[in-house]
N, C-alpha and C positions, 0 to 999 in steps of 0.2 A: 523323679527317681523314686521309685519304689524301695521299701524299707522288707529286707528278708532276713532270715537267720539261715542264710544256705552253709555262709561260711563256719559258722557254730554248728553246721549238722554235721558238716566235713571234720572237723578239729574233734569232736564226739565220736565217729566212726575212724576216726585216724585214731585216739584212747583205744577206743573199744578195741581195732586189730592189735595195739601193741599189747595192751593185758593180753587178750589171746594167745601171741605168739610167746609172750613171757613168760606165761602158764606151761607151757608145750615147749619150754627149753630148759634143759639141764641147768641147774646152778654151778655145773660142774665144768660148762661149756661159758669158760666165765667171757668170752669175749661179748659171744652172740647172746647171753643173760645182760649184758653190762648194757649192750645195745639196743635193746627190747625197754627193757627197766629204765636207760635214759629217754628213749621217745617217750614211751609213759607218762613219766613227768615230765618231758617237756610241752604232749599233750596238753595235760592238765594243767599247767602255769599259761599257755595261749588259751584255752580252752577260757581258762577263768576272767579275763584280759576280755576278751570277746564281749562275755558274759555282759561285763560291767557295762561295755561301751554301748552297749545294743537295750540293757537296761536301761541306760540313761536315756537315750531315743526313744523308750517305749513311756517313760514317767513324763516325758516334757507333752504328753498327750492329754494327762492329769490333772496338769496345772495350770493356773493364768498365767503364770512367767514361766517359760522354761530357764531365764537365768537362774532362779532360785533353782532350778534342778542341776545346774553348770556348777552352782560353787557347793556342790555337796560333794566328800569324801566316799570314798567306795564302800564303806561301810554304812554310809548313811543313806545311799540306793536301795541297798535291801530294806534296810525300816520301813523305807517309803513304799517300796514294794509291798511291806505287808499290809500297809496302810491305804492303799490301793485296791487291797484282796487278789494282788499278783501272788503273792505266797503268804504264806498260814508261818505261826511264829515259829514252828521247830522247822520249818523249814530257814527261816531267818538265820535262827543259829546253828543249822548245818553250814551255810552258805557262809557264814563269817567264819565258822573255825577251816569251813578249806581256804578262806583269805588268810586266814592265820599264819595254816600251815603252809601255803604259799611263801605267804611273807618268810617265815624260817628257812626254806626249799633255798630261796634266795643266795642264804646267807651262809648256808650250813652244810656242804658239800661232801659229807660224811656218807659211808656205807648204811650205816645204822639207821640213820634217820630217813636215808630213801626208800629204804626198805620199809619204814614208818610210816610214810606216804603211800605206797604202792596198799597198804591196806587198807583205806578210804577209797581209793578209785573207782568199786563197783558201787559203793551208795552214790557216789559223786556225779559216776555217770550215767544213773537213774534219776540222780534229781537233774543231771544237765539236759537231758532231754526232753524232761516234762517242763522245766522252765524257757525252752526252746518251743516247744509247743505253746505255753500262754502268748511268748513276746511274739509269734508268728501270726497270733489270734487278733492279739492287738494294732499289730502294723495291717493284718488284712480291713480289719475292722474300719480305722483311721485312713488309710485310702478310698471307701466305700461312703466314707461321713463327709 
């Protein structure tokens, strides 16, 4: 079985049309805004979900045990990533505070706060792409070895 990031390119390009269409809709037209704005982040919460899992596949290439890659927390995939030189450290602490603000998304079903959210989405989905491009680099790499 081959290792790809098609499903994270999909979940990326399914972001990227709802910012679009959110942008190019009335806040006034609160249904079809309400709809745009929830695909959005719910985008970006699978989007990020993806991320993690496909990381983890790409670090157990790293290491002599991939258990030691199994019992690490989602926050500690990215360290390891940088430590990897899969990302550079501001990249690290982008990637945690959208876990952050994920983890809040969660829990916090407020107008305010999504609207909070929806303003990170165009960094998010520039660095989700270029991190989809490394893990694609590395699964092609690792079949080839």
């Amino acid at each position: 079985m081959s290792l790809n990031v098609e499903h994270l390119e999909h979940t990326a390009n399914t972001l990227e049309e709802a910012i679009s269409r959110l942008n190019s809709t009335s806040v006034d037209d609160t249904v079809l805004y309400d709809l745009f704005r929830n695909a959005a982040i719910k985008s970006f919460e699978l989007s990020l979900e993806t991320t993690g899992k496909l990381l983890r596949k790409a670090l157990k290439f790293y290491v002599g045990s991939p258990r030691e890659i199994d019992r690490l927390v989602f926050n500690d995939l990215f360290r390891y990533a940088n430590r990897h030189a899969l990302l550079s450290e501001e990249e690290v602490e982008r990637w945690l505070s959208y876990r952050e603000n994920r983890n809040t998304t969660a829990h916090d079903y407020g107008v305010n706060f999504a609207e909070e959210t929806l303003t990170i989405l165009p960094e998010y989905l520039s660095d989700l792409r270029a991190l989809a491009k490394k893990l694609q680099e590395v699964f092609n790499y690792a079949e080839t070895d």
